[in-house]
N, CA, C and O of each residue as an XYZ file, in Angstrom:
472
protein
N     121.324    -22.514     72.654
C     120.369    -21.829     73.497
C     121.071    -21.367     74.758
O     121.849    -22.085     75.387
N     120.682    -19.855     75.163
C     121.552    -19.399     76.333
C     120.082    -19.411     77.753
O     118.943    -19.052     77.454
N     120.374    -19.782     78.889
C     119.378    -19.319     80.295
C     119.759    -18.962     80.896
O     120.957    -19.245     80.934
N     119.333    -18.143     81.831
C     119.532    -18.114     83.277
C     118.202    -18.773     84.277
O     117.078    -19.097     83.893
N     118.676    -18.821     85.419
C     118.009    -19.248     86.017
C     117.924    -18.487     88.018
O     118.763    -18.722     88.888
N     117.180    -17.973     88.110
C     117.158    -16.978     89.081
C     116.168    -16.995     90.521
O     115.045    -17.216     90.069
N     116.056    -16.879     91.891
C     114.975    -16.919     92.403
C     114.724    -15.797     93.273
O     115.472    -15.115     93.973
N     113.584    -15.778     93.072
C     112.904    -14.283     93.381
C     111.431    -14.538     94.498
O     110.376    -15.137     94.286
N     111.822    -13.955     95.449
C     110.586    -13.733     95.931
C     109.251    -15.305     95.937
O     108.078    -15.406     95.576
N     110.223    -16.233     96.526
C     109.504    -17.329     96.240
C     108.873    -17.871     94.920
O     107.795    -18.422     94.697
N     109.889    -17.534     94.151
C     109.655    -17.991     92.740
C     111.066    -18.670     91.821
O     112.091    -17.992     91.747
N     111.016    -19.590     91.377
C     112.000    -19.440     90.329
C     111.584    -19.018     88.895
O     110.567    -19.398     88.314
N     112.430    -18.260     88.466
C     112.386    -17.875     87.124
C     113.301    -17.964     86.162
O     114.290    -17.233     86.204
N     113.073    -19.082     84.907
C     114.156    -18.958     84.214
C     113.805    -18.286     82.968
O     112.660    -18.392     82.529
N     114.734    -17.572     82.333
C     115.142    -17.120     80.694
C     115.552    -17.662     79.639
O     116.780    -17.620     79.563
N     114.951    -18.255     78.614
C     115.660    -18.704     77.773
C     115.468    -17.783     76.516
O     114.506    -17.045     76.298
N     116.869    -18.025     75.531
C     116.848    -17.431     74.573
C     117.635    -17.815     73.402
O     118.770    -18.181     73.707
N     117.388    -17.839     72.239
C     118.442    -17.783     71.093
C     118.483    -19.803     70.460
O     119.192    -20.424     69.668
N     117.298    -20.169     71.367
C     116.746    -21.880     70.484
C     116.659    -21.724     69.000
O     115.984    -20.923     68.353
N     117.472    -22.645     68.600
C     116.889    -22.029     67.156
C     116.740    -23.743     65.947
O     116.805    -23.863     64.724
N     116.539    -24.718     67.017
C     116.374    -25.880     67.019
C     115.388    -27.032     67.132
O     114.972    -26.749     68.256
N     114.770    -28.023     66.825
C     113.593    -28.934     67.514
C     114.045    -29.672     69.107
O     113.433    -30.602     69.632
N     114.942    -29.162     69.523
C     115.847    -30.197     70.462
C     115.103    -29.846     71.666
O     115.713    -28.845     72.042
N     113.642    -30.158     72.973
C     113.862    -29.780     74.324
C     114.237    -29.408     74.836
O     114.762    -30.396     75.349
N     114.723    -28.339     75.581
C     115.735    -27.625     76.087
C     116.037    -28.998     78.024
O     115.828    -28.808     79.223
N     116.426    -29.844     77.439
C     115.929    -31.096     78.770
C     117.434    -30.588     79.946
O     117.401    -30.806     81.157
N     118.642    -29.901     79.220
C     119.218    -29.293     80.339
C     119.583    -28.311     81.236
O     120.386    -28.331     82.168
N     118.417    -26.915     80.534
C     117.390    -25.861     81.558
C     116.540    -26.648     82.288
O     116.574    -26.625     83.519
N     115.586    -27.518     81.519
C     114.666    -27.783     82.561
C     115.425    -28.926     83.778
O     114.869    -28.944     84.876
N     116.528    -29.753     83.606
C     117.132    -30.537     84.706
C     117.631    -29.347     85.829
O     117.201    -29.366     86.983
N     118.396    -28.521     85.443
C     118.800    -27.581     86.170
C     117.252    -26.529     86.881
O     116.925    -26.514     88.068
N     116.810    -26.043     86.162
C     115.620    -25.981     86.657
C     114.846    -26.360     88.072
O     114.704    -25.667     89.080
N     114.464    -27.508     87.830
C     114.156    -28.651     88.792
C     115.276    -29.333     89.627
O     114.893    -30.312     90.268
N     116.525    -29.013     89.734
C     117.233    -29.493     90.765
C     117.054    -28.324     91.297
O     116.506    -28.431     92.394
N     117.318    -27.066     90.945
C     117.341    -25.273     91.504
C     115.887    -25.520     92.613
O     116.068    -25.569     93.830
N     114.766    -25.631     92.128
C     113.646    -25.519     92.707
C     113.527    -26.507     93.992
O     113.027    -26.067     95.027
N     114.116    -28.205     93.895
C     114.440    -29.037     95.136
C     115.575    -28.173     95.927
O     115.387    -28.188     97.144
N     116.387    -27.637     95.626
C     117.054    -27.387     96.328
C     117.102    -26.258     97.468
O     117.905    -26.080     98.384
N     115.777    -25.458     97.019
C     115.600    -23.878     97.348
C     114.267    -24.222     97.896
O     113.541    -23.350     98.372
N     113.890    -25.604     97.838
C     112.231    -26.102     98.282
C     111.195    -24.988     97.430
O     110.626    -24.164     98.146
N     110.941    -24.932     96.021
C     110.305    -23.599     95.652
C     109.404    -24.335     94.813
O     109.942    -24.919     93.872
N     108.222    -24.439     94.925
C     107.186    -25.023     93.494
C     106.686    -24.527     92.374
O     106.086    -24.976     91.398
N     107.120    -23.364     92.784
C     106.353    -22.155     91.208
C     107.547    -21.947     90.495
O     108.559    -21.414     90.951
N     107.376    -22.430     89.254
C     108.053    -22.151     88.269
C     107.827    -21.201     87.069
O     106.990    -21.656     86.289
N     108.323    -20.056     86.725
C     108.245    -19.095     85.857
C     109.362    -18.952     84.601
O     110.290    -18.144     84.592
N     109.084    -19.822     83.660
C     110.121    -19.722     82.282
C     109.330    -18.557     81.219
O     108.114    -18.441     81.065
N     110.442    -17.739     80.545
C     109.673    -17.276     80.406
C     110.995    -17.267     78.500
O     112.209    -17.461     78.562
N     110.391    -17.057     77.449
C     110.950    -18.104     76.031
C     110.970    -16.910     75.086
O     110.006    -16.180     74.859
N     112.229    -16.800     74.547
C     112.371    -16.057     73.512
C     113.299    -16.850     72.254
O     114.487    -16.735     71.951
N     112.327    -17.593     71.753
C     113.183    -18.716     70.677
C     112.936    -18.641     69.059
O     111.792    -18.595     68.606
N     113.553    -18.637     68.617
C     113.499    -18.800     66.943
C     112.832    -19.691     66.374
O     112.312    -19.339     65.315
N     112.638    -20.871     66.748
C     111.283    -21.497     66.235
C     110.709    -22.097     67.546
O     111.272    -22.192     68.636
N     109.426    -22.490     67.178
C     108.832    -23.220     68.060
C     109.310    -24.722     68.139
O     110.067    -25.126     67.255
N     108.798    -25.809     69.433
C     109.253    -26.862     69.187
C     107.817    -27.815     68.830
O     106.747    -27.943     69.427
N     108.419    -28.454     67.440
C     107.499    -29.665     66.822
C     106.556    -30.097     68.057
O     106.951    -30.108     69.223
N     105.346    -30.427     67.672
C     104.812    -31.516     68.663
C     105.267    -32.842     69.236
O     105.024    -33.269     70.365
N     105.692    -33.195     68.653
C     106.285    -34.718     69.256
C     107.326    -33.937     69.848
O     107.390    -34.277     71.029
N     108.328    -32.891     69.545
C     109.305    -32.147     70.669
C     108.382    -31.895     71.961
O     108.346    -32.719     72.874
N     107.884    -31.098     71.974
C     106.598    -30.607     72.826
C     105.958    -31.877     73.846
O     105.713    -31.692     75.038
N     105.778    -32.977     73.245
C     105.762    -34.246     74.051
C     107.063    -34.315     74.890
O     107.237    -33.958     76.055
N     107.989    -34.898     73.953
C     109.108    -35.219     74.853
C     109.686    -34.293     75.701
O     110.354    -34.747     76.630
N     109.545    -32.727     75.553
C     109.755    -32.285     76.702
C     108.767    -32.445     78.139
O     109.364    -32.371     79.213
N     107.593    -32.617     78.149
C     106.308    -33.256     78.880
C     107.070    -34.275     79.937
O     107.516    -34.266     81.084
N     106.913    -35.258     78.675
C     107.659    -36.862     79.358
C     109.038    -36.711     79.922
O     109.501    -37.565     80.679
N     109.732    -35.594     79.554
C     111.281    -35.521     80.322
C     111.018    -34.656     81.567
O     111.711    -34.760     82.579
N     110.084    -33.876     81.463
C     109.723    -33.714     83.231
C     109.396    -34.209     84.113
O     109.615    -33.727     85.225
N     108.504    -35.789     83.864
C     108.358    -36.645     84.664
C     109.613    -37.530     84.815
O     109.830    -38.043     85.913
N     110.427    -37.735     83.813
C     111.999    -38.410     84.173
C     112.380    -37.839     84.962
O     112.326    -38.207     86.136
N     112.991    -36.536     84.491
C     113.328    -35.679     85.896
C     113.090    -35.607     86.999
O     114.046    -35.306     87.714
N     111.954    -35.802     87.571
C     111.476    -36.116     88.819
C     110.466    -34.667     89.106
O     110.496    -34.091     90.193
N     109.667    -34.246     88.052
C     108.817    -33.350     88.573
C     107.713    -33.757     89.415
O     106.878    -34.541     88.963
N     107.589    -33.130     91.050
C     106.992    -33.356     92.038
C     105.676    -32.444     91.670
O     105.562    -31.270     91.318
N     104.693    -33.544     91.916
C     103.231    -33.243     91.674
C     102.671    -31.424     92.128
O     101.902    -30.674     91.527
N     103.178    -31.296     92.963
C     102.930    -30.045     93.461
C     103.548    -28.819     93.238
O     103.376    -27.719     93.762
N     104.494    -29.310     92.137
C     105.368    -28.111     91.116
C     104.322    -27.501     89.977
O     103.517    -28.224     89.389
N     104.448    -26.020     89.736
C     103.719    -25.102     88.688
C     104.791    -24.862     88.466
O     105.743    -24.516     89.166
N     104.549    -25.192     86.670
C     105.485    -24.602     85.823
C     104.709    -23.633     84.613
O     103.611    -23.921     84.137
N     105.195    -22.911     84.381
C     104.517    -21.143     83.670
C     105.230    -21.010     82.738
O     106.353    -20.529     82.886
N     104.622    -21.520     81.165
C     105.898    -20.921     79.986
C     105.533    -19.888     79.148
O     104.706    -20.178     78.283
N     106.014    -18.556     79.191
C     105.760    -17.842     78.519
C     106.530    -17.748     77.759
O     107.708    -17.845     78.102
N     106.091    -17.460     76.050
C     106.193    -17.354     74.752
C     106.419    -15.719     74.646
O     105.434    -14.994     74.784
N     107.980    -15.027     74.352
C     107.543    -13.758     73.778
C     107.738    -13.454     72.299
O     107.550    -12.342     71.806
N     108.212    -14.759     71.497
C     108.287    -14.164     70.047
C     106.840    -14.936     69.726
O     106.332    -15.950     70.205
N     106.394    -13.967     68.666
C     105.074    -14.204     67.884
C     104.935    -15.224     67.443
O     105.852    -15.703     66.775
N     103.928    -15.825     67.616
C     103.632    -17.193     66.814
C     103.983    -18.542     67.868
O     103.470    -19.656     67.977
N     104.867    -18.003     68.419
C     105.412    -19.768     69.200
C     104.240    -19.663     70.430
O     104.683    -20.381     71.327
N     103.054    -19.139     70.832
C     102.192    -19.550     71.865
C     101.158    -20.353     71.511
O     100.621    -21.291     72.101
N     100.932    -19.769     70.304
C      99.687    -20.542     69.202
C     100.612    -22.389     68.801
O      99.955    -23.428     68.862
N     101.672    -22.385     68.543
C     102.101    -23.279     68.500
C     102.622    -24.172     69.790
O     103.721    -24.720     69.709
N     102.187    -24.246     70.432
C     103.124    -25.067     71.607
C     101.552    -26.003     72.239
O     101.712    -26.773     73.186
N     100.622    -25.891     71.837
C      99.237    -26.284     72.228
C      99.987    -27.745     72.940
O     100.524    -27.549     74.030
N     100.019    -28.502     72.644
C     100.858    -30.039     73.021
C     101.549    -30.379     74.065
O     101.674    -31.499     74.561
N     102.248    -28.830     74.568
C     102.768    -28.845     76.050
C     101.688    -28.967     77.096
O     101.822    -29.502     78.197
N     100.276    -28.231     76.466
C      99.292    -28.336     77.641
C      98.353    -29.586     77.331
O      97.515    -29.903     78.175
N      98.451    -30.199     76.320
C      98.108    -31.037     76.242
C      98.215    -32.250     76.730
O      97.295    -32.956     77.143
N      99.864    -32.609     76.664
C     100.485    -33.768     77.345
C     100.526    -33.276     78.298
O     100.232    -34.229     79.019
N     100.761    -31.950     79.360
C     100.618    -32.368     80.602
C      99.472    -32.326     81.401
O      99.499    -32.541     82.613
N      98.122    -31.966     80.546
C      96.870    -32.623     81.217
C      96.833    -33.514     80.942
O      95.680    -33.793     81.268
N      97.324    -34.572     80.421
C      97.015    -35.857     80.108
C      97.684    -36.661     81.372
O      96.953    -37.425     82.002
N      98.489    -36.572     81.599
C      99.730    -36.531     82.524
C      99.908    -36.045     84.024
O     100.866    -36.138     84.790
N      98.532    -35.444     84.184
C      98.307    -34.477     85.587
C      99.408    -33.583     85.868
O      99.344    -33.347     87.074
N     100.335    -33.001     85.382
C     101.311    -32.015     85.329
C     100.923    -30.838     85.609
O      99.965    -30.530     84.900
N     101.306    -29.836     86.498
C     100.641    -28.223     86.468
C     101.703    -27.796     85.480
O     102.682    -27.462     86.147
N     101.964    -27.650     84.119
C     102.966    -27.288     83.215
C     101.770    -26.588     81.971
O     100.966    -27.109     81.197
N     102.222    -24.971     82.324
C     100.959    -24.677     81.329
C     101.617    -23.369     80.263
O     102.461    -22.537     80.596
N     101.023    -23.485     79.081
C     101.678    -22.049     78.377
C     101.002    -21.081     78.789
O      99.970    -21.169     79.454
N     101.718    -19.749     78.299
C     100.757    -18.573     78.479
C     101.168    -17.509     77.380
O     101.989    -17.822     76.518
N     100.653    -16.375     77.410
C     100.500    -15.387     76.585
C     101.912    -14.160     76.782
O     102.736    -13.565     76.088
N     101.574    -14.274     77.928
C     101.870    -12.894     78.980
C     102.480    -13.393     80.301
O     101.929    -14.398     80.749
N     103.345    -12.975     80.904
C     103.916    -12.798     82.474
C     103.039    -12.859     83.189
O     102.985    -13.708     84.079
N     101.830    -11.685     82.914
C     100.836    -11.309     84.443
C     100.027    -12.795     84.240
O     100.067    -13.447     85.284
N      99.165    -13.606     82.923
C      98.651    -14.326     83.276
C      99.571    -15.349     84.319
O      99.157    -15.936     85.319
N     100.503    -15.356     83.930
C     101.542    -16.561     83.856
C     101.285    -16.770     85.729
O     100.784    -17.791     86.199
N     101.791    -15.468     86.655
C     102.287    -15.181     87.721
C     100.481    -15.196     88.176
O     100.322    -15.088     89.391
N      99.628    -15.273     87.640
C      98.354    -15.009     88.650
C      98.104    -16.493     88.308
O      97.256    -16.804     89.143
N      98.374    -17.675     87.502
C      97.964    -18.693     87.563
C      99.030    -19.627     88.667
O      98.716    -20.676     89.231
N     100.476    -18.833     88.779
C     101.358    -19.485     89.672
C     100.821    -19.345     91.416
O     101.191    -19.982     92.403
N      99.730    -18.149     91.263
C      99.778    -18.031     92.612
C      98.849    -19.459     93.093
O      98.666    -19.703     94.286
């Protein structure tokens, strides 16, 4: 899997692309979340172009590896899905992190993504 990771306009935004695995992507999102402490930034904008979706129990453990990480309560994280099919599948990310009080939510689209970050 290739990212970048970029900040814009009081936002971070990362890219991922070319997953083609069940594995968390747990060292975008570490980098991620050190980028965002470091730049003091809480809105997070990923935005996913991957070859398969990740399993549910993947989908958990990426959840639970954001709270390892040290995701601070007052962080929004925004994942947008642009290959077909992986938005309908990822239900579990929003699942475990309402369970979890996490602002970590999927989306459809960018614009929802960026009007729920505001």
């Amino acid at each position: 899997m290739e990212y970048t990771i970029t900040a814009e306009d009081g936002l971070l935004r990362g890219r991922a692309w070319g997953r083609a695995n069940d594995e968390p992507p747990t060292n975008m999102c570490a980098e991620l979340l050190a980028e965002a402490k470091r730049l003091g930034i809480t809105r997070i904008l990923v935005e996913l172009t991957q070859k398969v979706a990740l399993s549910g129990p993947s989908q958990f453990r990426l959840v639970v590896g954001l709270t390892t990480l040290g995701l601070p309560p007052q962080c929004r994280i925004a994942l947008v899905h642009h290959t077909p099919g992986l938005y309908e599948a990822s239900d579990m990310v929003d699942l475990a992190a309402a369970n979890r009080g996490l602002n970590v939510k999927t989306f459809k689209d960018v614009a929802s993504a960026l009007a729920w970050l505001q």
